[in-house]
N, C-alpha and C positions, 0 to 999 in steps of 0.2 A: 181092379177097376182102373181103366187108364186115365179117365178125368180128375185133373183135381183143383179146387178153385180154393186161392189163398185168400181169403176174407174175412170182414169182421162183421157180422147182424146186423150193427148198428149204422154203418156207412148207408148211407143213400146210392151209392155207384156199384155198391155191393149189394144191394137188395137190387137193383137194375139186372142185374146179371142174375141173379136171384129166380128173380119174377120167368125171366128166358126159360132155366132150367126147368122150373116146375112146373111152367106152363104144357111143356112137353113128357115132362115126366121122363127126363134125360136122369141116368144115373152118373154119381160124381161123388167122389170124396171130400168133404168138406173139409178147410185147412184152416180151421179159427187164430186168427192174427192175434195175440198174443203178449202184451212187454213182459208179462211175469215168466214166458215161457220161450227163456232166450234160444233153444235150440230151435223154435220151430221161425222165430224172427231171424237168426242167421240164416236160416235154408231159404226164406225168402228174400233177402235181401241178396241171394247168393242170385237167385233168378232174375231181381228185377232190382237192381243198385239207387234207382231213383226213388224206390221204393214208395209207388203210391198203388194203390191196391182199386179193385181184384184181381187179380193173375190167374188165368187159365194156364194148368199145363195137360199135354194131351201125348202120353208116352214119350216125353221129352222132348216137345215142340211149348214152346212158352209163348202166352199170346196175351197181350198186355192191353189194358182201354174197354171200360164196359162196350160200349158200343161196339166194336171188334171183336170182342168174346161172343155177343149175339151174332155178331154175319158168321163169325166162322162157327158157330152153333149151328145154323141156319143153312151152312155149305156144308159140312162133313156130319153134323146130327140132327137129318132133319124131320119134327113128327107134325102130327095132326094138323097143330100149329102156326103158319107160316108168318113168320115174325119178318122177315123181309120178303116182299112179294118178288116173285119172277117178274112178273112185268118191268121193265126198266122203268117207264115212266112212274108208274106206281109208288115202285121203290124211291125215287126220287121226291116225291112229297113224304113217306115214310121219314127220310133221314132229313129230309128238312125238318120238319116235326122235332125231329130227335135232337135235332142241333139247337134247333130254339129251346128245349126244356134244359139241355146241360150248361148254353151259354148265357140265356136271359132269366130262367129261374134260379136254377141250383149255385150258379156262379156267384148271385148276389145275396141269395142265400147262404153263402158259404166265407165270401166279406164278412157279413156282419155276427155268424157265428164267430170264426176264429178272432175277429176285435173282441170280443168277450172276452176270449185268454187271455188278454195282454194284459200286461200291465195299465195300469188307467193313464198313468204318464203318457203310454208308446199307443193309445187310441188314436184310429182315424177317423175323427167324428165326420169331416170333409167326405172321405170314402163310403161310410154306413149311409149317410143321409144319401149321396148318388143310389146306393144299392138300395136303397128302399124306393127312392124314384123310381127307376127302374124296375122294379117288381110291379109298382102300381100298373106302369104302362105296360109291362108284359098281360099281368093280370086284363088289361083295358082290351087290347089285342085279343087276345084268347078267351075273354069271354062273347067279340064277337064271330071270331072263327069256329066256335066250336056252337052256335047256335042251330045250326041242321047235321049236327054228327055225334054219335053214338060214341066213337070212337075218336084219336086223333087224326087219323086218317086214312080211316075208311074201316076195316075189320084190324082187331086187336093185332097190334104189330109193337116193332121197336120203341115206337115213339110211344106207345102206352108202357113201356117198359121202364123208359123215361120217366115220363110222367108224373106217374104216379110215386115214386119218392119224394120228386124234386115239386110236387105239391104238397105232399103230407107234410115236411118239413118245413115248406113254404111259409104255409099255415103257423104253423107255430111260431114263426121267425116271426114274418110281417104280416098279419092277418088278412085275408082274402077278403074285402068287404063286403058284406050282404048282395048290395046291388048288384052282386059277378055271380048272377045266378047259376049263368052258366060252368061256370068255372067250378063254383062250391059242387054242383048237382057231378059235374064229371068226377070230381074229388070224389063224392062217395062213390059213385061206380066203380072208381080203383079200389077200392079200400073194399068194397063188396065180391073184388074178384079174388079166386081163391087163391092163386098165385101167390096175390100182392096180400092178401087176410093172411096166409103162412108166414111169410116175411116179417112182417108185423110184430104176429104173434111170438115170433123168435128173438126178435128186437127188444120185447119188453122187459129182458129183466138188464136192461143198458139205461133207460130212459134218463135215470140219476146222473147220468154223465151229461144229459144236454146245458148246453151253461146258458142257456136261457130260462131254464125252468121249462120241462114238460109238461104242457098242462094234461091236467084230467080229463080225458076225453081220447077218443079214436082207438 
């Protein structure tokens, strides 16, 4: 099998990549990241030194950044699918899409997880409080962008790839308030595609590791 994707379930950037794969029903070798399993963390680290995950390798072509695993998914694997439109213009709302859910959700989603770890001393309460701002306003944005669309832009593409981790976990982080109808009602639509239900499902026996507490539910 020449594909092999270096990831762990539980990441959100690796369920993103995740969601690609299965949507086409691309075959691939799965490379579960590991600390108890130092040889397969040194082979990774040996590929990607900065060592943030998931790492596509493709008979020894290494391609690193969820979103970049999807285009070149997209360029050399591509099925039913089409996660990036040919169209140029098209494409271009797609990855816009895609950039607002890694920079405006998941990014501040991802502040206020890792303040968790820290020591309470080394918290940035200044930092958590902007990230939850910002979530509100993203959330405010996106539920009214997404009031005439199925999708985020337009048929099931990158940006739903996106997405739908960098909401699931959203949710859990800083709660998507009722009023974001829009937003909550897209959120199950991810969560109803099979793709992203696989993911999921394979993420569940990690939850215990969220340090916010996983609630019960999804």
């Amino acid at each position: 099998m020449s594909l092999k994707l270096y990831a762990h379930s539980f990441s959100s950037y690796c369920q993103k990549a995740l969601i690609a794969l299965y949507e086409n029903g691309t075959p691939f070798e799965f490379r579960l990241l590991a600390h108890d399993d130092p040889r397969i963390m040194a082979e990774f680290a040996e590929l990607w030194p900065i060592r943030r995950f998931p790492v596509l390798v493709d008979s020894g072509r290494t391609v690193m950044e969820a979103s970049i695993i999807i285009e070149y998914l997209s360029l050399h694997y591509p099925g039913p699918v089409a996660l990036v439109p040919a169209d140029a213009r098209a494409a271009l709302d797609v990855r816009g899409m895609d950039r607002f859910f890694d920079n405006y959700i998941s990014t501040p989603v991802q502040k206020i997880v890792t303040d968790r770890l820290r020591p309470k001393a080394e918290r940035d309460t200044r930092g958590v409080a902007e990230a939850r701002a910002m979530l509100d306003t993203a959330y405010a944005w996106l539920d009214k962008t997404m009031a005439d669309r199925e999708w985020a832009a337009g048929t099931f593409s990158l940006a739903d790839c996106a997405a739908a981790p960098a909401l699931f976990y959203a949710d859990w982080t800083h709660a998507i308030d009722p009023k974001f109808t829009q937003v909550r009602a897209y959120r199950e639509r991810l969560l109803a595609r099979p793709s992203f239900a696989r993911a999921v499902d394979e993420a569940r026996p990690y939850r215990p590791l969220f340090p916010l507490g996983a609630p019960e539910r999804d």
